[in-house]
C-alpha positions as CSV (number, residue, x, y, z in Angstrom):
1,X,0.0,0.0,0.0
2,X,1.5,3.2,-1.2
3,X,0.9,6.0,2.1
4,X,-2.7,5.5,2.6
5,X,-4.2,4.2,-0.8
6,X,-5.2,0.8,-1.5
7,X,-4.4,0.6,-4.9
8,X,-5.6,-2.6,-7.6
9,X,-5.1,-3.8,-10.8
10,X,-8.7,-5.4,-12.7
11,X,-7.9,-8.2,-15.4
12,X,-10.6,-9.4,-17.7
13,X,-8.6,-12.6,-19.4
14,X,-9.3,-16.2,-20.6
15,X,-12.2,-15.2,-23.2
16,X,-12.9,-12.1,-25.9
17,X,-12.4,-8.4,-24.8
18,X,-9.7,-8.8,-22.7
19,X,-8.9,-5.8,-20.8
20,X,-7.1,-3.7,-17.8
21,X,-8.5,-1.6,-15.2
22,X,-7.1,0.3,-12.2
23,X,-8.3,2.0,-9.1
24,X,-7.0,3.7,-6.0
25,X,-9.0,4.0,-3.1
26,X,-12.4,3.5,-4.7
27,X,-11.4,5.6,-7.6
28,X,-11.3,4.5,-11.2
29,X,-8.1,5.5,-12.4
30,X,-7.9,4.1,-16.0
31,X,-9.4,1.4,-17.8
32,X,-8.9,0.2,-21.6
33,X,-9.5,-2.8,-23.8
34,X,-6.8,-5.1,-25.3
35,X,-8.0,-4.7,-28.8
36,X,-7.2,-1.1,-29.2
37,X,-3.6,-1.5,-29.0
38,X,-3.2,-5.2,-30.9
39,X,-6.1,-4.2,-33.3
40,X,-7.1,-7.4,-33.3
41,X,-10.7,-6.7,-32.8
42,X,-12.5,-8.7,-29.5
43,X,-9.0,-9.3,-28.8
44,X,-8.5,-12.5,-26.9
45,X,-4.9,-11.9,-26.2
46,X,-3.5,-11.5,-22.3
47,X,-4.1,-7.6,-21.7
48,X,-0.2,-7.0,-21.5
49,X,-0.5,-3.5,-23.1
50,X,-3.8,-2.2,-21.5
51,X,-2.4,-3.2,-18.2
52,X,1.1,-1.0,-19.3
53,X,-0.8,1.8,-19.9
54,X,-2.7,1.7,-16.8
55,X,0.5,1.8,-14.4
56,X,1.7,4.4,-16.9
57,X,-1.0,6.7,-15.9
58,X,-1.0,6.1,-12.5
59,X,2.7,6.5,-12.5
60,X,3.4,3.4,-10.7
61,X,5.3,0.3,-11.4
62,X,3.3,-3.2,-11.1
63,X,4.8,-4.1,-7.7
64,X,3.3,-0.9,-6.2
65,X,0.1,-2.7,-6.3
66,X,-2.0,-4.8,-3.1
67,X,-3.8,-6.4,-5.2
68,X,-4.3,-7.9,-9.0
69,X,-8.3,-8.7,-8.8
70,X,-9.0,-11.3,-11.9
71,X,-12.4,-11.8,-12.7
72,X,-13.0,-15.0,-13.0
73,X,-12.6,-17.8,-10.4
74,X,-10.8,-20.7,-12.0
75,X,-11.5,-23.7,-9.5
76,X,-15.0,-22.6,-9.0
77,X,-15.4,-23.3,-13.0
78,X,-13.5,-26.7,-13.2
79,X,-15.4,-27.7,-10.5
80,X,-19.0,-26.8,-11.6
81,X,-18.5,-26.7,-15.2
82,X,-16.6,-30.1,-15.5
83,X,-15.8,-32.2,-12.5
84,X,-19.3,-31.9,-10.9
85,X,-21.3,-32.7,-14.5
86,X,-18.9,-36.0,-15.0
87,X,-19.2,-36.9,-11.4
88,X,-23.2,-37.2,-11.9
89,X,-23.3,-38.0,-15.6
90,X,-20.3,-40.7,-17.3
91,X,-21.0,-39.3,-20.4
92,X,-19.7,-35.8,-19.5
93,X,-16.5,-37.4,-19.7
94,X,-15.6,-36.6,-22.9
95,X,-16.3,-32.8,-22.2
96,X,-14.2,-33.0,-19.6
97,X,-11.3,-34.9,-21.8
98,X,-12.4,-33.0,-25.0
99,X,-11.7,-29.5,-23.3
100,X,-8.6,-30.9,-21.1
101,X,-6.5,-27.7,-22.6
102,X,-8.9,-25.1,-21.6
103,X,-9.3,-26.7,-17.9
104,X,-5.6,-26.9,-17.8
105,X,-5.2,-23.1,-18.9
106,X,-7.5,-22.3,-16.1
107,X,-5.5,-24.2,-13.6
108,X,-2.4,-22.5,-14.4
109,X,-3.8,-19.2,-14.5
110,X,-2.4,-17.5,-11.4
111,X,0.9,-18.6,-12.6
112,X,0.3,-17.0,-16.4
113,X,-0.7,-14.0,-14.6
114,X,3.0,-13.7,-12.4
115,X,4.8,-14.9,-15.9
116,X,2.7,-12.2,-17.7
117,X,3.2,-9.2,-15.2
118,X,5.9,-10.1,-13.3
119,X,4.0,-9.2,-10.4
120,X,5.1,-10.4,-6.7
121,X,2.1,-9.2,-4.6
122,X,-1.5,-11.1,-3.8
123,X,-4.1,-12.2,-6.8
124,X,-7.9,-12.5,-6.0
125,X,-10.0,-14.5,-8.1
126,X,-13.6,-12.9,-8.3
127,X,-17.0,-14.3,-9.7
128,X,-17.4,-13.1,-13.5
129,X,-21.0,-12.1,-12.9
130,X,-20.2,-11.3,-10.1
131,X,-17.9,-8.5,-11.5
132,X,-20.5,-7.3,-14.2
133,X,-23.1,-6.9,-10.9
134,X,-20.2,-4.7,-9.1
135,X,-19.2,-2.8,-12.3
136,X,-23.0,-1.1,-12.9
137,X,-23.9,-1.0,-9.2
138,X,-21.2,1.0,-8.1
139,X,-21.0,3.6,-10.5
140,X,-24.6,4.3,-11.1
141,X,-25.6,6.7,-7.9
142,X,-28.3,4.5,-6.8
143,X,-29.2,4.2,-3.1
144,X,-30.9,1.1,-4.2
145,X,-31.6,-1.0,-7.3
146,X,-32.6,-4.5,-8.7
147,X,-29.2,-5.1,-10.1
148,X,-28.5,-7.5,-13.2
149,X,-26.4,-9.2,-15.6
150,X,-27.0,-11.5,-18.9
151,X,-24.0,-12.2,-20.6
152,X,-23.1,-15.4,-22.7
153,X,-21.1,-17.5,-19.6
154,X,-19.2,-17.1,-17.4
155,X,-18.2,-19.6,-15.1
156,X,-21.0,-21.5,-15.6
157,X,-23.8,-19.2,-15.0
158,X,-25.1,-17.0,-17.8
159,X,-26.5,-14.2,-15.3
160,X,-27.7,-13.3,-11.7
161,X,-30.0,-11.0,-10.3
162,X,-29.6,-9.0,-7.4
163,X,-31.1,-6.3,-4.9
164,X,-28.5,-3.6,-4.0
165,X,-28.7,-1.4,-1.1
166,X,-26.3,0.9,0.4
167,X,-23.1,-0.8,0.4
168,X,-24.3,-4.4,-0.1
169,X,-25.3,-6.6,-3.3
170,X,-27.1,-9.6,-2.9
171,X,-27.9,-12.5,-5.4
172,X,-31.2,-13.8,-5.2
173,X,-31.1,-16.0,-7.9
174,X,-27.9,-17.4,-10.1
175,X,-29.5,-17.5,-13.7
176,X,-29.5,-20.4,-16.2
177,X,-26.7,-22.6,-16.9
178,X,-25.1,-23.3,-19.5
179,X,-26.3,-23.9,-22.2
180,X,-29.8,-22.1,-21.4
181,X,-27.9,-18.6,-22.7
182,X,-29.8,-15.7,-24.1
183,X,-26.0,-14.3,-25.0
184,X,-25.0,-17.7,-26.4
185,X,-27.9,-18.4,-28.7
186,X,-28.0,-14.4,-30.0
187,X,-24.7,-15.6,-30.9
188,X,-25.5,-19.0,-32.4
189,X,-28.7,-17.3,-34.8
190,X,-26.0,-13.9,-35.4
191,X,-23.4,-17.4,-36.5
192,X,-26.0,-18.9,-38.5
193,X,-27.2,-15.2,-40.2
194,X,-23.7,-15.1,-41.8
195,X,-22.0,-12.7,-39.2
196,X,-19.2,-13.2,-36.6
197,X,-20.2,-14.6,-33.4
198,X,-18.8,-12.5,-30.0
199,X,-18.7,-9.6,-33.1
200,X,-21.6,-8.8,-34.9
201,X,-25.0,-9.6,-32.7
202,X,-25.4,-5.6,-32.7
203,X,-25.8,-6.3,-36.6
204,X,-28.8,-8.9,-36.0
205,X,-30.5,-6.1,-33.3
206,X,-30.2,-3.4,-36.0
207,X,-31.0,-5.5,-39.1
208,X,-34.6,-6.9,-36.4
209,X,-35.8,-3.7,-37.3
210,X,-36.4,-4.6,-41.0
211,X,-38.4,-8.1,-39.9
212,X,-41.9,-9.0,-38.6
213,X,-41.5,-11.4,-36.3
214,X,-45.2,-12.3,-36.8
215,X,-45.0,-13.8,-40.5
216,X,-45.5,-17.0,-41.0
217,X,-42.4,-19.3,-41.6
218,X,-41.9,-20.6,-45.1
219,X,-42.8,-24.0,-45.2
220,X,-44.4,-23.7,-41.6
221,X,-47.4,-23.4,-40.2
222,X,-45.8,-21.2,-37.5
223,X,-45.0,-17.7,-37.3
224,X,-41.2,-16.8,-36.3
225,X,-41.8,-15.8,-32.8
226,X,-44.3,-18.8,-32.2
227,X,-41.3,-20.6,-33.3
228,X,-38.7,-18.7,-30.7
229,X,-41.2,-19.2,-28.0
230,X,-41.2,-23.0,-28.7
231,X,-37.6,-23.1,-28.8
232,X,-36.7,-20.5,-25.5
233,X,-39.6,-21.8,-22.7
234,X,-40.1,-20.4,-19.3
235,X,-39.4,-22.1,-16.7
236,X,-40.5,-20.5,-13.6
237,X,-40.0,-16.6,-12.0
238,X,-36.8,-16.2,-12.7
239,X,-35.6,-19.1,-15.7
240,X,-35.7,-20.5,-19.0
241,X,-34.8,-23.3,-21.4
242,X,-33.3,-23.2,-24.9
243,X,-34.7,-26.9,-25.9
244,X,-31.4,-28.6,-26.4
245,X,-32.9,-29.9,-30.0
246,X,-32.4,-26.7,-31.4
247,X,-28.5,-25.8,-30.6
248,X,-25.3,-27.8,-30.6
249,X,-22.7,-24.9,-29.5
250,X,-22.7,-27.6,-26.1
251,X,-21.5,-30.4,-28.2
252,X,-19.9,-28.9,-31.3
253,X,-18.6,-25.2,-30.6
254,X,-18.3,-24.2,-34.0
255,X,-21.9,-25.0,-35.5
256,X,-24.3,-23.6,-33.0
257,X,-27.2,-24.3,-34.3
258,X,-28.9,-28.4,-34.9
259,X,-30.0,-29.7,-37.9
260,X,-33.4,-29.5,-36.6
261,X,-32.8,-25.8,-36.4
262,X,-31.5,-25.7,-40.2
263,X,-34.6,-28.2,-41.1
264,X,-36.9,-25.6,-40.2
265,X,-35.3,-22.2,-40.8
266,X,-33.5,-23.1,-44.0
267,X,-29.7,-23.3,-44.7
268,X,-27.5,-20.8,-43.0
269,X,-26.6,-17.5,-44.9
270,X,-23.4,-17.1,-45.8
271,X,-21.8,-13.6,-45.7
272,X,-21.8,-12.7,-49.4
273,X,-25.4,-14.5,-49.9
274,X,-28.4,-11.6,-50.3
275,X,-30.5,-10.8,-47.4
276,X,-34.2,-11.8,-47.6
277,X,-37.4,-10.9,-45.9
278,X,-36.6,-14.5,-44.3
279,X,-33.4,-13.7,-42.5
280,X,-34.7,-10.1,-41.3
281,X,-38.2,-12.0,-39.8
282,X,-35.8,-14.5,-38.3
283,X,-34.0,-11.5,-36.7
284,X,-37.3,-9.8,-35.4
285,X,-38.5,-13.0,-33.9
286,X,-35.0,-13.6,-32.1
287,X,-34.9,-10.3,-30.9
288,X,-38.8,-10.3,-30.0
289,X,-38.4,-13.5,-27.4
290,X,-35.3,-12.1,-25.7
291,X,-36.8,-8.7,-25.0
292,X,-40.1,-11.0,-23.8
293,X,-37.7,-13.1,-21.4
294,X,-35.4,-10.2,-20.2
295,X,-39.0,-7.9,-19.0
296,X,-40.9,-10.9,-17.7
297,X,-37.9,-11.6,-15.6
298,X,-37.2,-7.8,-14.8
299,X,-41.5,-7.6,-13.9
300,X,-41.2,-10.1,-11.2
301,X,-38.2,-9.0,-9.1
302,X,-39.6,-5.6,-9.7
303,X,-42.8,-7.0,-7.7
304,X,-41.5,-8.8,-5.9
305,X,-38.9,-6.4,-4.4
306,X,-40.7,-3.5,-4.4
307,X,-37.9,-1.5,-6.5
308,X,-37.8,1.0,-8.9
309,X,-34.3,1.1,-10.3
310,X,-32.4,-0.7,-12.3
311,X,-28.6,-1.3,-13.1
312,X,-27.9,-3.8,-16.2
313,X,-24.7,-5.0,-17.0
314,X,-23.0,-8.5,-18.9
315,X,-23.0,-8.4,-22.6
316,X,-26.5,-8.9,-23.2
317,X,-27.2,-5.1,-21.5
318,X,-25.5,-3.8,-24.9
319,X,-28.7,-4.6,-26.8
320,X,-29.9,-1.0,-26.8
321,X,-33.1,-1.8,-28.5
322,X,-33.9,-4.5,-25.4
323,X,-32.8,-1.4,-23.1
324,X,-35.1,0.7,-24.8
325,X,-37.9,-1.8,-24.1
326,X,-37.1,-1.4,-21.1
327,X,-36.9,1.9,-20.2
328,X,-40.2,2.3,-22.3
329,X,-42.2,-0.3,-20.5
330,X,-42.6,2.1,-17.0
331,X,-41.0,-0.8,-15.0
332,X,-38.3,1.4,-13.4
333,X,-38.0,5.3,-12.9
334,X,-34.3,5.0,-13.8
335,X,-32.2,2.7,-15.7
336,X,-28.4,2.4,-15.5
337,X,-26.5,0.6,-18.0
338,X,-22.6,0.1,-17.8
339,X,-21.3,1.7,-20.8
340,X,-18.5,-1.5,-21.0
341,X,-21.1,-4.1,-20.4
342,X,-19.7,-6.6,-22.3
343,X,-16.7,-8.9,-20.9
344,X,-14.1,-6.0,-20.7
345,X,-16.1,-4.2,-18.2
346,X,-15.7,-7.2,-15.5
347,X,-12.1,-5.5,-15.0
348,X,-13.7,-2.5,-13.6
349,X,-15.7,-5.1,-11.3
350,X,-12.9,-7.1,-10.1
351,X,-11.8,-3.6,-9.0
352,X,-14.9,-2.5,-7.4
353,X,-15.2,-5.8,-5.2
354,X,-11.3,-5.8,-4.3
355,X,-12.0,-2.4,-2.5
356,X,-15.4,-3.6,-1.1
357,X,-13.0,-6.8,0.6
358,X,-10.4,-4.4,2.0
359,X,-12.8,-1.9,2.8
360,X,-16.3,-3.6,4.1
361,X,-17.7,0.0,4.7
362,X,-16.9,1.0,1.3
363,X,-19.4,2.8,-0.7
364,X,-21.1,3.0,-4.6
365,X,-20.5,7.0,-5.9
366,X,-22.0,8.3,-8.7
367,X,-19.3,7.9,-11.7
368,X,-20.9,8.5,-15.1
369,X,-17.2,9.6,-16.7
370,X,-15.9,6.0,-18.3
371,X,-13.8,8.6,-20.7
372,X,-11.0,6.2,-19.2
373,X,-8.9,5.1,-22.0
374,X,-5.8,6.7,-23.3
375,X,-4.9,10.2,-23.9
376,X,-2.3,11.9,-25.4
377,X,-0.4,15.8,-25.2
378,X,-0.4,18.1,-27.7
379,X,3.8,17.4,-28.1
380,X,2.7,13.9,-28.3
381,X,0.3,14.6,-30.8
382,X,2.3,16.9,-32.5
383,X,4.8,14.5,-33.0
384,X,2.3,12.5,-34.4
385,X,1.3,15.1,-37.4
386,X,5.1,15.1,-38.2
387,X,5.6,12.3,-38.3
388,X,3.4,11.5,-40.8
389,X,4.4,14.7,-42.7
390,X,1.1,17.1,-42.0
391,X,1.1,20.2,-40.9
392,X,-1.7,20.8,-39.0
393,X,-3.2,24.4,-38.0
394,X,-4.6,25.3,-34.0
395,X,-7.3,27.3,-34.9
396,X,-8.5,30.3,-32.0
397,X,-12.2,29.8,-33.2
398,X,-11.7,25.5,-33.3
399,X,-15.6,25.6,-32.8
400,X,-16.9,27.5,-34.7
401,X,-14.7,26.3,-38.2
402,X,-15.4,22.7,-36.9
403,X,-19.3,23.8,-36.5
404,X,-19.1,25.6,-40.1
405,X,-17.9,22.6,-42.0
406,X,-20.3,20.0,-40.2
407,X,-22.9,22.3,-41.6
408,X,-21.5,22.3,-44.8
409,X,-22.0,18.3,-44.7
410,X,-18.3,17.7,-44.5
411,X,-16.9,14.6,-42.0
412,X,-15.1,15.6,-39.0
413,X,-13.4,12.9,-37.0
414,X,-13.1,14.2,-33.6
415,X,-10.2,12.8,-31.6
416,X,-10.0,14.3,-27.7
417,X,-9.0,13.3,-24.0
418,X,-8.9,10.0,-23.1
419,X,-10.5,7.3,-25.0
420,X,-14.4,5.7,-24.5
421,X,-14.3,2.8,-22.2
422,X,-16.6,-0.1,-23.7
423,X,-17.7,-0.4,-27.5
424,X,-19.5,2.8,-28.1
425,X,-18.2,6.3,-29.4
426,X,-19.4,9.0,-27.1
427,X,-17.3,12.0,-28.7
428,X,-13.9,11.4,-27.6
429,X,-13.2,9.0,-30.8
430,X,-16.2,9.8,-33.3
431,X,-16.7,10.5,-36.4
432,X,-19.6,13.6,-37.2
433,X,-21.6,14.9,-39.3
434,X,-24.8,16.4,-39.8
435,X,-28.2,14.9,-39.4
436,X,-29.7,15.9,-42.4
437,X,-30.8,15.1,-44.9
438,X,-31.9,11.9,-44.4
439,X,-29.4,10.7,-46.9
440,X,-26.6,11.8,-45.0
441,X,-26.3,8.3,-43.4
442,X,-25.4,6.8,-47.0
443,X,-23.2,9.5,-47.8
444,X,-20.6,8.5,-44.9
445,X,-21.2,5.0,-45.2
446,X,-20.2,5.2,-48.7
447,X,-17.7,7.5,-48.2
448,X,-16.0,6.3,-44.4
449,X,-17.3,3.1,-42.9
450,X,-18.2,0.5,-45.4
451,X,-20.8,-0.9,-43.4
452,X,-24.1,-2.6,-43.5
453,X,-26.6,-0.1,-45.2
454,X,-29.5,-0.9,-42.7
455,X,-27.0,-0.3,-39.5
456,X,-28.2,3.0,-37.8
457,X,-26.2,6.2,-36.8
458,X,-26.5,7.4,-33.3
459,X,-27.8,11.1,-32.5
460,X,-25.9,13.0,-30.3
461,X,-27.7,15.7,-28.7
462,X,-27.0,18.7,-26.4
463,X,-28.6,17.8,-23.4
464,X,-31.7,20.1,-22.6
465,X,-32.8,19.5,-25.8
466,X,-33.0,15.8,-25.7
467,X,-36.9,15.8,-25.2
468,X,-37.9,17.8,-28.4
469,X,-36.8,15.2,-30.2
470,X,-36.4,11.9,-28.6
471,X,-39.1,9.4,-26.1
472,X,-37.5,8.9,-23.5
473,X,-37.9,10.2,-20.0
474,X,-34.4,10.2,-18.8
475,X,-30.9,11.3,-20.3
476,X,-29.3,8.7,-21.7
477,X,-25.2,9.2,-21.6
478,X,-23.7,6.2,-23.0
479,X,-25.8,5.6,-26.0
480,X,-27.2,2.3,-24.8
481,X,-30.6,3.1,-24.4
482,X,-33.1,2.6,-27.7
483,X,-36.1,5.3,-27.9
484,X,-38.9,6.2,-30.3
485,X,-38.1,9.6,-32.4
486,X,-40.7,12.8,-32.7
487,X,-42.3,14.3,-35.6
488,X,-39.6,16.7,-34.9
489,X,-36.8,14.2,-35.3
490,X,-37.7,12.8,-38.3
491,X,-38.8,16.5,-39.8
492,X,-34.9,17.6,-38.9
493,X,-32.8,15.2,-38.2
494,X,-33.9,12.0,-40.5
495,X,-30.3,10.7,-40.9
496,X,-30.3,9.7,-37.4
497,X,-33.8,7.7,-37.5
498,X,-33.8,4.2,-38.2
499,X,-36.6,2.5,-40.4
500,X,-38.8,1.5,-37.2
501,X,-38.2,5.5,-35.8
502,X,-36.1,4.3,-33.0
503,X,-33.2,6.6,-32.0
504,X,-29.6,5.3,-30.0
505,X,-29.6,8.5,-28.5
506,X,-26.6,10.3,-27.0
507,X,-27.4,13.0,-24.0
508,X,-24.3,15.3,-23.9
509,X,-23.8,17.9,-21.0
510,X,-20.4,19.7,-20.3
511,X,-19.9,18.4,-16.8
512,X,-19.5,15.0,-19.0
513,X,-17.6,16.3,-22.0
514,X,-16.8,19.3,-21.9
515,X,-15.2,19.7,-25.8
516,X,-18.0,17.7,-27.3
517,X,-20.6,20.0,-25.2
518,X,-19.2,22.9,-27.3
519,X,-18.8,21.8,-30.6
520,X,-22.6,20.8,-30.4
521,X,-23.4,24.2,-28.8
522,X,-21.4,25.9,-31.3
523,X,-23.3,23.5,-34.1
524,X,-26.5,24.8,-32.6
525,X,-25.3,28.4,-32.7
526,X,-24.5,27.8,-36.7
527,X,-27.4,25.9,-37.6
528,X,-30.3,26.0,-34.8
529,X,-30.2,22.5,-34.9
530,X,-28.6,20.5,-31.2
531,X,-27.9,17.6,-32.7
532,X,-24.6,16.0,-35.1
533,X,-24.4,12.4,-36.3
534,X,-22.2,10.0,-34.6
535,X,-20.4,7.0,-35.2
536,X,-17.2,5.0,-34.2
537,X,-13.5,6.3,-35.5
538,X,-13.0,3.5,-37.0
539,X,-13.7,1.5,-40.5
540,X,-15.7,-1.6,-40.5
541,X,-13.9,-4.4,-38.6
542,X,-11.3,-2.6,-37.2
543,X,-11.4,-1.3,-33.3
544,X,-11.9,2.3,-32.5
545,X,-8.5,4.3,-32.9
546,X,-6.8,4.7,-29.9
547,X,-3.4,6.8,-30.6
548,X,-3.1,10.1,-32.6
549,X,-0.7,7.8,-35.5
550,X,-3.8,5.3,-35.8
551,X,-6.1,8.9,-36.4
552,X,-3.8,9.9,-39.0
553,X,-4.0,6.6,-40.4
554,X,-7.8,6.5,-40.8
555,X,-8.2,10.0,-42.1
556,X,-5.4,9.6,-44.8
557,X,-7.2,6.3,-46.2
558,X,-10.6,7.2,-46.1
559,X,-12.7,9.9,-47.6
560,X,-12.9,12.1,-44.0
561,X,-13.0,15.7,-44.7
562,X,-11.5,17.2,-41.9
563,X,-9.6,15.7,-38.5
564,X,-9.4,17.4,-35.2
565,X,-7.2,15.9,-32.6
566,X,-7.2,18.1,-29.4
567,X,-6.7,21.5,-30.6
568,X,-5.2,20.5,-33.7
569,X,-6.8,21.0,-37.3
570,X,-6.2,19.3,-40.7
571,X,-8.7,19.5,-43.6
572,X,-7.8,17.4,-46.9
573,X,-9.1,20.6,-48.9
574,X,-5.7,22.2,-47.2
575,X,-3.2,19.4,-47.6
């Protein structure tokens, strides 16, 4: 312990997203994903760089730590997820044998860790949903919440559910087991659509949009969700099934889906093959029974509880049409959702219940700022622009240019500060543009991301505006919450609506970002309109940039008009 801080290091390892976070006395420090620095996207790879960067903010060397928290308990996993099922059944053997190197790995781990960081001090193994539950329940400012996670596995659970009040979380139920997963089988229908699994399942949510889930099935005498409520099944307050019949990701990883499945809904898509009014009904229908399993579940503990808040974390809470459901439903006066709920946020967890052990009297504080990534000074982003031989300008009216162009329908990509925690752009790393005309959302996918043409941009919208144009009765910071547009919306900012009028809204204010607060307000003082277009800095399948070089890169090689990193201008027109 360095003077008086208790200082720990999170790791998220052993599956997709791997990442680093640290925190010092209760206070999250930094936190970044592995993929941003190997650019492998989902990165699998042990966090060796994301946990580099973290010391290197804090200033500290790995042995100044008390603690490396890893989220995930290793023994607890053999046990349950392989020792106990062949114990009861012999023919779980061969999982057991078939998987020997992934048990092994998990054996070993506390010794890959000391390998990997050279670190002397104590290592904590913590329950992976255990971490999702800590990681939105701490942060969110509620004195008391029904708290949740739905992920794909993790040990061998695939969620909990919990009541939090003042400094306590307790589980009342541990959620299906593998392989009853509402994150698994998104993934195995995403798989069988044509799209990467652990990848793309935000391409199946946006694509539902284009289906009815209430068509009949060719060849069927049953409509898609009939079909989805046949195959997921209730199975009490808190439970369901996924009928083993349909899936085989529990016997052969790399199909997913049965032959039964395939017998009814048709050969899978491949990624080249057209996209009918088949696969977008098979979409709706998925996404239909998930949002009817996640509410039915949220309406009893609700009832039963007496609650009115909600914190949602694990992968599943980054279905931000679900989360709009939600929020729309009237179940809860407030919804919090962890803005990394997916696997790399369980870092942030391990961190959160390492200071709850050391400190039992420990406390959640209100912490909406995951702007926790890396960030960079202006020498270091000079360096940068010579490096790769531009000569950038630093504008005294940055704002206002910026707001002129964006009005003039050019693409700004808008690098500040330090970089979005979790998978979603919130104006640290974006790329922006207008919201109109409605075609606007073609023009930057033709020009800049190369993406699906029925994916939806986000709005991002100056705060005490966000009720002219959006449906939803609370802000909404991190973009993962789904809501209904107004007349007004689709009158003046169509490129932002998708085809079923739902918005991912963005609610900016300056306490949050400050330099995204005013190039909105000086947007609105150049156009009357509070609103831009935003989207990832990125091109399609690669991760969001994460230095000023990778910045550079993406601007050079795409058809972006103009790049802003801190204070620094360039504008192709100029080079």
């Amino acid at each position: 312990m360095i003077g008086n801080r208790f200082t720990v290091l999170g790791i998220n390892h052993g599956g997709h997203d791997t990442s680093a976070a640290l925190m010092s006395n209760g206070k999250l420090i930094a936190a970044c994903e592995q993929e941003r620095y190997t650019l492998d996207k989902h990165s699998r790879k042990f966090p060796k760089e994301s946990i580099a960067d973290c010391l290197s903010r804090a200033q500290i060397n790995i042995n100044d730590l008390d603690e490396i928290a890893f989220a995930f308990e290793p023994k607890y996993h053999i046990r349950e997820a392989y020792l106990r099922p062949a114990l009861d059944d012999d023919a779980r053997l061969g999982a057991l044998v078939s998987d020997l190197d992934r048990v092994k790995e998990n054996f070993f781990i506390e010794q890959k860790i000391r390998e990997e960081t050279r670190f002397k001090g104590k290592i904590n193994f913590y329950h992976h949903h255990e971490c999702h539950l800590a990681s939105t329940w701490y942060p969110s400012g509620f004195d008391r919440a029904l708290v949740v996670s739905y992920d794909g596995i993790g040990e061998v659970e695939t969620g909990l559910l919990a009541i939090a009040e003042q400094n306590s979380c307790s589980v009342f139920h541990r959620a299906s087991r593998f392989p009853d997963s509402l994150g698994l089988f998104y993934s195995a229908v995403t798989h069988y659509l044509g799209w990467q699994h652990h990848c793309d399942e935000g391409i199946i949510m946006g694509l539902a949009c284009y289906g009815n889930p209430n068509e009949l099935i060719p060849g069927s005498d049953k409509t898609y969700i009939e079909m989805f409520r046949d195959i997921i099944t209730v199975d009490g307050q808190y439970d369901y099934r996924i009928g083993r019949e349909w899936i085989s990701y529990h016997e052969v990883r790399d199909k997913w889906v049965s032959d039964k499945f395939i017998s009814i809904f048709g050969a899978k898509r491949d990624f080249n093959d057209p996209l009918t009014a088949h696969h977008k009904n098979l979409a709706a229908g998925l996404q239909l029974r998930l949002e009817e399993i996640v509410l039915g579940q949220l309406g009893h503990a609700r009832d039963e509880y007496s609650v009115n808040r909600l914190c949602l974390s694990g992968g599943v809470a980054l279905n931000c049409s679900m989360n709009g459901k939600i929020e729309q439903s009237g179940l809860f006066d407030e919804i919090f959702v962890q803005p990394a709920s997916g696997d790399a946020g369980v870092a942030v967890g391990a961190c959160y219940l390492a200071q709850k052990k050391q400190n039992p009297k420990f406390q959640p504080q209100k912490n909406h700022n995951f702007y926790l990534g890396s960030s960079f000074d202006n020498d270091e982003i000079h360096a940068a622009f010579k490096e790769c031989g531009l000569s950038p300008t630093r504008p005294d009216d940055l704002f206002k240019r910026v707001a002129k162009r964006l009005a003039d329908g050019k693409i700004v990509a808008w690098f500040q500060g330090g970089a979005e925690f979790g998978p979603r752009a919130l104006g640290n790393r974006s790329i922006l543009t207008r919201p109109y005309p409605a075609e606007m959302k073609d023009y930057l996918n033709v020009r800049v991301k190369f993406r699906e043409e029925f994916r939806p941009f986000a709005p991002a919208v100056l705060a005490d505006f966000y009720q002219d144009y959006f449906e939803i009765s609370q802000e909404s910071p991190h973009m993962l919450i789904a809501c209904q547009a107004t007349a007004k919306a689709r009158s003046e900012i169509p490129a932002t609506v998708h085809v079923d009028n739902s918005c991912r809204v963005q609610t900016v204010r300056e306490e949050q970002n400050r330099m995204f607060f005013l190039l909105l307000t000086a947007f609105f003082q150049e156009t009357g309109c509070p609103v831009l277009l935003n989207t990832s800095f990125n091109v399609k399948g690669q991760p969001i940039v994460n230095t000023p070089a990778q910045a550079i890169e993406c601007f050079s090689s795409t058809n972006i008009d103009c790049l802003v990193i801190g204070d620094f201008l360039v504008e192709k027109d100029s080079i």
